[in-house]
C-alpha positions in Angstrom: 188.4 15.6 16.6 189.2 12.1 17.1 189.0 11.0 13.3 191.5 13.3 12.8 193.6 11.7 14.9 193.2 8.4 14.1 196.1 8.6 11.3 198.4 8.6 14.1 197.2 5.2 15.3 197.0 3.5 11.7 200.0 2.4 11.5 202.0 2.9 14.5 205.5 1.1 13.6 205.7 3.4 10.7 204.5 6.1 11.8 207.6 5.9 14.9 210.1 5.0 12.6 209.7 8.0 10.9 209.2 10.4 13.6 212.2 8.8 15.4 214.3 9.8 12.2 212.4 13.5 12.1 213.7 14.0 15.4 217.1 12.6 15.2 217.5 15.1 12.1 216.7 18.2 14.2 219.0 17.0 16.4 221.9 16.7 14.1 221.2 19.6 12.3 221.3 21.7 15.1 224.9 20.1 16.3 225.8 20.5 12.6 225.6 24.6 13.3 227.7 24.2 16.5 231.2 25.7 14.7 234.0 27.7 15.5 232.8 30.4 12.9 229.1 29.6 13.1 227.2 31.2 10.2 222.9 32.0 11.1 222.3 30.8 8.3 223.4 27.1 9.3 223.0 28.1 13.4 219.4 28.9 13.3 218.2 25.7 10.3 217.3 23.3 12.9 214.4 26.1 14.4 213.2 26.3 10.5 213.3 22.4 10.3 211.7 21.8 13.9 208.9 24.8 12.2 208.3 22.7 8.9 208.3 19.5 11.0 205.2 21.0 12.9 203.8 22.0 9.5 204.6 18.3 8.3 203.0 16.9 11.0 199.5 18.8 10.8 199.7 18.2 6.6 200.0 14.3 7.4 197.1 14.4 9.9 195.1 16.2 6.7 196.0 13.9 4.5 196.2 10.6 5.9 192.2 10.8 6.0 192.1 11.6 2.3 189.9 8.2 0.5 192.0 6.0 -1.9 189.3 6.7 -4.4 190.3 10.2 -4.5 193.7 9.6 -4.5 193.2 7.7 -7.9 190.9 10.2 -9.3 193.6 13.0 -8.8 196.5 10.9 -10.0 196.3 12.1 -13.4 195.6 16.0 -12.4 198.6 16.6 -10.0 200.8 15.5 -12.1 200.2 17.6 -15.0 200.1 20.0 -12.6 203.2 18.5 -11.2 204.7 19.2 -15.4 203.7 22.6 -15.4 205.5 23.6 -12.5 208.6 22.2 -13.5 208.5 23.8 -16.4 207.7 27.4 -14.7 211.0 26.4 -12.6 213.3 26.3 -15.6 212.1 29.9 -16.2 211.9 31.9 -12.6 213.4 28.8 -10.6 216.8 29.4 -8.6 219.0 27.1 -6.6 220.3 27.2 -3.2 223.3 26.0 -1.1 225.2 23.7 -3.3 222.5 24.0 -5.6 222.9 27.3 -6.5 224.1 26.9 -9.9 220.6 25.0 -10.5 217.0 26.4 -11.2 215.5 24.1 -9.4 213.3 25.9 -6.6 210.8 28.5 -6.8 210.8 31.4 -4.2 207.1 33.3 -3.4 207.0 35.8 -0.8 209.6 34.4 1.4 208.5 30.6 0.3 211.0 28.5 -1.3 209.8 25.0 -2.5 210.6 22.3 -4.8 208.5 21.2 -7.6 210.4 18.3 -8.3 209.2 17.2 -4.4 205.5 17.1 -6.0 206.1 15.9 -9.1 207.8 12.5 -7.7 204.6 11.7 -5.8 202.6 13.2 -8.2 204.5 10.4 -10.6 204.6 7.4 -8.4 200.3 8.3 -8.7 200.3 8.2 -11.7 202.1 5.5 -12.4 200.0 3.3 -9.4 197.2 3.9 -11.3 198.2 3.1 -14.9 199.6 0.0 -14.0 196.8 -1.1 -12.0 194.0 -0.1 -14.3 195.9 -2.6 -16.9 194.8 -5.8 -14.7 198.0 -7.7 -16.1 201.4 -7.4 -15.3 203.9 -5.7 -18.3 204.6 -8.7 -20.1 206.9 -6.9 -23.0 209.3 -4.1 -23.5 206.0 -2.6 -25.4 203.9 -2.4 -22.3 206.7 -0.6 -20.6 206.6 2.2 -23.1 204.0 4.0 -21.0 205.3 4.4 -18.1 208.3 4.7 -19.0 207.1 7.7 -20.6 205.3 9.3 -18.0 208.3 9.0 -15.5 210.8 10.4 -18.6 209.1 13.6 -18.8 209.2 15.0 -15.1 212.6 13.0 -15.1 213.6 15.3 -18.3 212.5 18.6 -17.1 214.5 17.7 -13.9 217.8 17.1 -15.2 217.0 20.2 -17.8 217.8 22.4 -14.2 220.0 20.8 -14.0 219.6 18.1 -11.1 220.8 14.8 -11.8 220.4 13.8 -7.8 216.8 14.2 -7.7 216.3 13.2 -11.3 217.7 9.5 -9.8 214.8 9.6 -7.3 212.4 9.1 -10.9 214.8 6.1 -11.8 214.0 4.7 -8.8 210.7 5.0 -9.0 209.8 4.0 -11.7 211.8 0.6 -11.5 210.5 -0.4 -7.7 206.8 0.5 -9.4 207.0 -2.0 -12.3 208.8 -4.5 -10.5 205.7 -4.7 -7.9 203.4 -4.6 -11.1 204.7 -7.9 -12.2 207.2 -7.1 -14.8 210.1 -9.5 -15.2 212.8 -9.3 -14.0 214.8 -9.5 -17.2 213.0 -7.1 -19.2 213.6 -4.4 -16.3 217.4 -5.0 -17.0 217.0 -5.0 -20.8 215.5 -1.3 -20.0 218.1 -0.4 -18.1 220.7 -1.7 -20.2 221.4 1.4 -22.2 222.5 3.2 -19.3 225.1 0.6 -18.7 226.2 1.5 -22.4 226.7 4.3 -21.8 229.1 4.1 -18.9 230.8 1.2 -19.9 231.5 2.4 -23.2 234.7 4.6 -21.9 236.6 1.4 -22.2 236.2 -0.1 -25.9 237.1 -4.0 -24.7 234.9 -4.2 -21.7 232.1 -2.3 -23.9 232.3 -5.0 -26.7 232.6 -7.5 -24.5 228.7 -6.0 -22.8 227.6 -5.7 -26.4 228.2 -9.4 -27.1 226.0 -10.0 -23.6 223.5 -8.0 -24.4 223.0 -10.1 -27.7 223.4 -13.1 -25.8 220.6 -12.3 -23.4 218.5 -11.0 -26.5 218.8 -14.3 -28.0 218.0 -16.3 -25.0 215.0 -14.2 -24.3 213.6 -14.4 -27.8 210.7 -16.4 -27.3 209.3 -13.5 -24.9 210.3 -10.3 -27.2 209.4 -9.2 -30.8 211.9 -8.6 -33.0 211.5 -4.8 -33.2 212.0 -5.0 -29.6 215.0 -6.9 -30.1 216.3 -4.5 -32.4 215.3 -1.4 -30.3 217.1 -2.8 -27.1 220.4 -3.1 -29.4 220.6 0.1 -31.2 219.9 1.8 -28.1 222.3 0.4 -26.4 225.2 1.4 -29.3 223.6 4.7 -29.4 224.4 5.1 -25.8 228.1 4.0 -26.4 227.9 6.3 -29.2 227.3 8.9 -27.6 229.1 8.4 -24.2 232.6 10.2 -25.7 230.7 13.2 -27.3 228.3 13.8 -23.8 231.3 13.7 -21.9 232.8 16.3 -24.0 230.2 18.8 -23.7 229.5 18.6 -19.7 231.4 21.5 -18.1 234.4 20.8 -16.1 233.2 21.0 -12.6 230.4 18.0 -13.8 233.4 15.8 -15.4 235.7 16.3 -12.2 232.8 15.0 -10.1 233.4 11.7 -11.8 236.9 11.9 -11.8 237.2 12.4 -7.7 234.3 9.7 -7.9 237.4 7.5 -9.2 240.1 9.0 -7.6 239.6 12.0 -5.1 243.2 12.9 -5.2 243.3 13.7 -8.6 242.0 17.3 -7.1 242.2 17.3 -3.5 241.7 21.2 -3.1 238.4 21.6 -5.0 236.4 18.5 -6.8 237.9 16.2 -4.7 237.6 18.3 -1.4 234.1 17.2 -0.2 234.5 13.5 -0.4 238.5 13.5 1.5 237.1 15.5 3.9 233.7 13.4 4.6 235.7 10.3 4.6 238.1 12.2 7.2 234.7 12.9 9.1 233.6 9.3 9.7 237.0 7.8 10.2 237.4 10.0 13.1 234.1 9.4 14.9 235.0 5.3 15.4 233.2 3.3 16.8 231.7 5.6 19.4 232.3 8.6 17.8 233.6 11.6 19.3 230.3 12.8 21.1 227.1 14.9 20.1 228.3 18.7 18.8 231.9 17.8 19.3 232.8 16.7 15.6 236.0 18.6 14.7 235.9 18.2 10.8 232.8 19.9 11.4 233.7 22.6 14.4 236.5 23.7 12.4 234.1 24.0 8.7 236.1 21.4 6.9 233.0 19.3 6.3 231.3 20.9 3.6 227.0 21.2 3.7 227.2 20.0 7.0 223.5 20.4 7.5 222.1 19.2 3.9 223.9 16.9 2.0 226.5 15.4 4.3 224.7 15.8 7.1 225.3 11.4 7.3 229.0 12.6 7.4 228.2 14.8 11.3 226.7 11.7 12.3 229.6 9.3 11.8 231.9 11.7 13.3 229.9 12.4 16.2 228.0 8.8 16.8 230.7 6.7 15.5 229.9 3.5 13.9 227.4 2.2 15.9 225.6 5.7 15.6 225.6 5.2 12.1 224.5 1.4 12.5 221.4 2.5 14.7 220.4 5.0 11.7 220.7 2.5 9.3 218.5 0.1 10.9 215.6 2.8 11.7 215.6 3.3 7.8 215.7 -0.3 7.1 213.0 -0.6 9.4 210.5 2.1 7.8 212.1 0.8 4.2 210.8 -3.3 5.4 207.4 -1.6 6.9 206.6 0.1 3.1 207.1 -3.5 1.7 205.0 -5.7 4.4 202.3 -2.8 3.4 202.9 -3.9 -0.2 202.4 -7.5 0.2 199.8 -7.4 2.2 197.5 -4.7 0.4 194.9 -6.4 -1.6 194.2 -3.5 -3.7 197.0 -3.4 -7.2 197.1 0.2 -6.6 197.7 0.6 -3.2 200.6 -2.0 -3.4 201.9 -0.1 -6.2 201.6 3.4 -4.2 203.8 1.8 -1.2 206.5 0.6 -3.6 207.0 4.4 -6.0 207.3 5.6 -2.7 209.9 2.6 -1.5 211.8 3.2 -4.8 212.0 7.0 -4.3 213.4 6.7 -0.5 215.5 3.5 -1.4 217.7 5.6 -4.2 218.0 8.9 -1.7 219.3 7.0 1.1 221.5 4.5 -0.9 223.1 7.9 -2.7 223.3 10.1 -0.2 225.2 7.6 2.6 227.1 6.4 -0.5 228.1 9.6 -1.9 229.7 10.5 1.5 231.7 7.3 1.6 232.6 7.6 -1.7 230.5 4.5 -2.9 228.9 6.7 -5.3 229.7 10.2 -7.3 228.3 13.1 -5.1 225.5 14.2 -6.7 223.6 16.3 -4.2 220.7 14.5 -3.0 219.2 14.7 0.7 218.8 11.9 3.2 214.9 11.0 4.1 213.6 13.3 7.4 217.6 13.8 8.2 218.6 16.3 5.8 217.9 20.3 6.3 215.1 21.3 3.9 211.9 22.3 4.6 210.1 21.3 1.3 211.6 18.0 0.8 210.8 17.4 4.5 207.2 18.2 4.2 206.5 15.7 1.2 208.5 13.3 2.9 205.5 13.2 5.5 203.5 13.6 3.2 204.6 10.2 1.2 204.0 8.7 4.5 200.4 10.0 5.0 200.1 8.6 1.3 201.3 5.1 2.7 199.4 4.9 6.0 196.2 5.8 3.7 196.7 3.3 1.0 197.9 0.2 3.6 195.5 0.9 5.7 192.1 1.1 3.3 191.2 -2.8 4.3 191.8 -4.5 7.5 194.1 -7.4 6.2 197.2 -5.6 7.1 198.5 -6.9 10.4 201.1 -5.3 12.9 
């Protein structure tokens, strides 16, 4: 039994940082259902999390002992397997809590899960072992036509649910993964320029204005780009200002005034704007000590909204206060600063590679989900790592970090 075991051992700072934050979750789950009108639903979430966490646990034990080797060889499987199930999930799928307008889980005798869960590892594989297999870093916009391919397609059938919060997680991804393959630094913001189009081009002076930068940037890298790359990364990028007036047109209203109260939350305080003034209400009142664990008003009285999923950040600044929130912050930095020094020190391409899909993944659900309930970013309805109610996302969460102690841990330069 005691090579089963051994996972736990491997890599001990990581393997506390995460179970520290596992904990704290269950904790503030739990307070998150102590309410003046308490609903079961929310009251009895931090048993089913505590349940899943045991599950999590025993799965990481499993899988932490799983060979690198193996892990390459079923890169390319699971996530076709990954595809599949995303597509089954635009068909039978259904959505949950503020989800529910999504199809985005699928439900089997009592089982709910996400797909999209397994298809982000699944793609960080995949992606660890295409770019290593090349044995030289992406040089051109051309050799990041691959895997910018294979993270589109799960990426795709994600927002097709639609969920544009998890669909980030593939952004992130599949950035962190060819940064740590060697790509340039200039190329990955040619790639990502389009994007910028697009929400730029609202304002026809500052738009032009980008246009003329992008050109500028084109020219001064044209010594390390074709021309048909050249031209690509231009017309792409007035397609996306093309387009930007029409796609905002045909999103329904509830999806527009989500932007709008990203701007100004006034502009509907009573519906659209309603989660983040109340959130923001949340945090100012817990201060800097905060006002004490279960005694949050904003959410005793039910004006915090997804208390125990998506704002759950929102309970702990009430009832921590700032240097709560501080404390959490640095235990994520900490796990986030453990996946890189994994990285760096991992002599195998893959492996490195590995640690940083799953770095990019985390790094874009923390960054949204604390933003989103301070108003930094548009609330798009993405959980926070370990802390968040949900029993799939938990799971591969734990997973991810079996997948990490496995990989950073398959030679014995990686030091403490």
């Amino acid at each position: 039994m005691g090579r089963w075991f051994r996972s736990w051992s491997m890599d001990p700072p990581l393997v506390a940082g995460v179970l520290i934050l596992s904990i704290f979750g269950i904790a503030m789950i739990y307070s998150a259902g102590v309410t003046i009108s308490p609903q079961r639903v929310v009251q009895v979430a931090w048993i089913r999390q505590l349940a899943w966490f045991g599950i999590a646990l025993g799965v990481f034990t499993v899988v932490s002992r799983i060979p690198t080797g193996w892990l390459e060889w079923v890169a390319v499987p699971a996530y076709v397997m990954s595809l599949v199930l995303l597509a089954v999930t635009l068909v039978i799928g259904t959505g949950v809590g503020t989800a529910a307008g999504t199809k985005s889980s699928i439900a089997i005798a009592g089982f709910r899960f996400q797909p999209a869960e397994v298809a982000k590892l699944a793609t960080v594989l995949v992606l660890a072992r295409y770019l290593a297999s090349r044995g030289s870093a992406p040089a051109s916009l051309r050799d990041m036509v691959a895997p910018g391919f294979l993270a589109a397609v799960p990426l795709g059938l994600v927002l097709l649910q639609p969920d544009l919060g998890t669909a980030q997680a593939f952004v992130g991804i599949l950035f962190a993964t060819l940064f740590w393959a060697g790509a340039p630094v200039s190329l990955l913001l040619l790639l990502a320029s389009p994007v910028a189009a697009l929400i730029l081009a609202f304002d026809t002076r500052v738009w032009s204005v980008y246009i003329v930068a992008v050109m500028g940037a084109l020219y001064l890298l044209r010594y390390r780009l074709f021309l048909y790359e050249s031209a690509a990364v231009l017309l792409t990028n007035f397609a996306a200002g093309t387009i930007a007036r029409p796609l905002w047109d045909s999103m329904p209203p509830y999806q527009q005034n989500r932007i709008l109260v990203y701007l100004d939350p006034q502009v509907d305080p009573r519906e659209s704007g309603y989660h983040i003034i109340q959130s923001k209400i949340a945090i100012g009142n817990g201060g800097m000590w905060g006002k004490g664990f279960t005694d949050g008003t904003q959410k005793r009285y039910d004006f915090l909204p997804e208390q125990h999923t998506d704002f759950i950040f929102s309970v702990v600044g009430e009832e921590l206060g700032f240097v709560g929130v501080i404390l959490a912050l640095l235990v994520f930095a900490w796990v986030m600063a453990r996946l890189v020094r994994l990285a760096a020190d991992a002599e195998d391409p893959f492996a490195g590679i590995v640690l940083m899909g799953i770095f990019g993944a985390w790094l874009v659900h923390i960054f949204v989900n604390v933003g989103m309930t301070v108003g930094v970013v548009p609330i798009t309805g993405i959980p926070l790592p370990f802390v968040s109610y949900g029993g799939s996302f938990l799971l591969m969460s734990w997973v991810a970090v079996a997948l990490a102690v496995r990989v950073g841990h398959d030679d014995e330069r990686v030091t403490g």
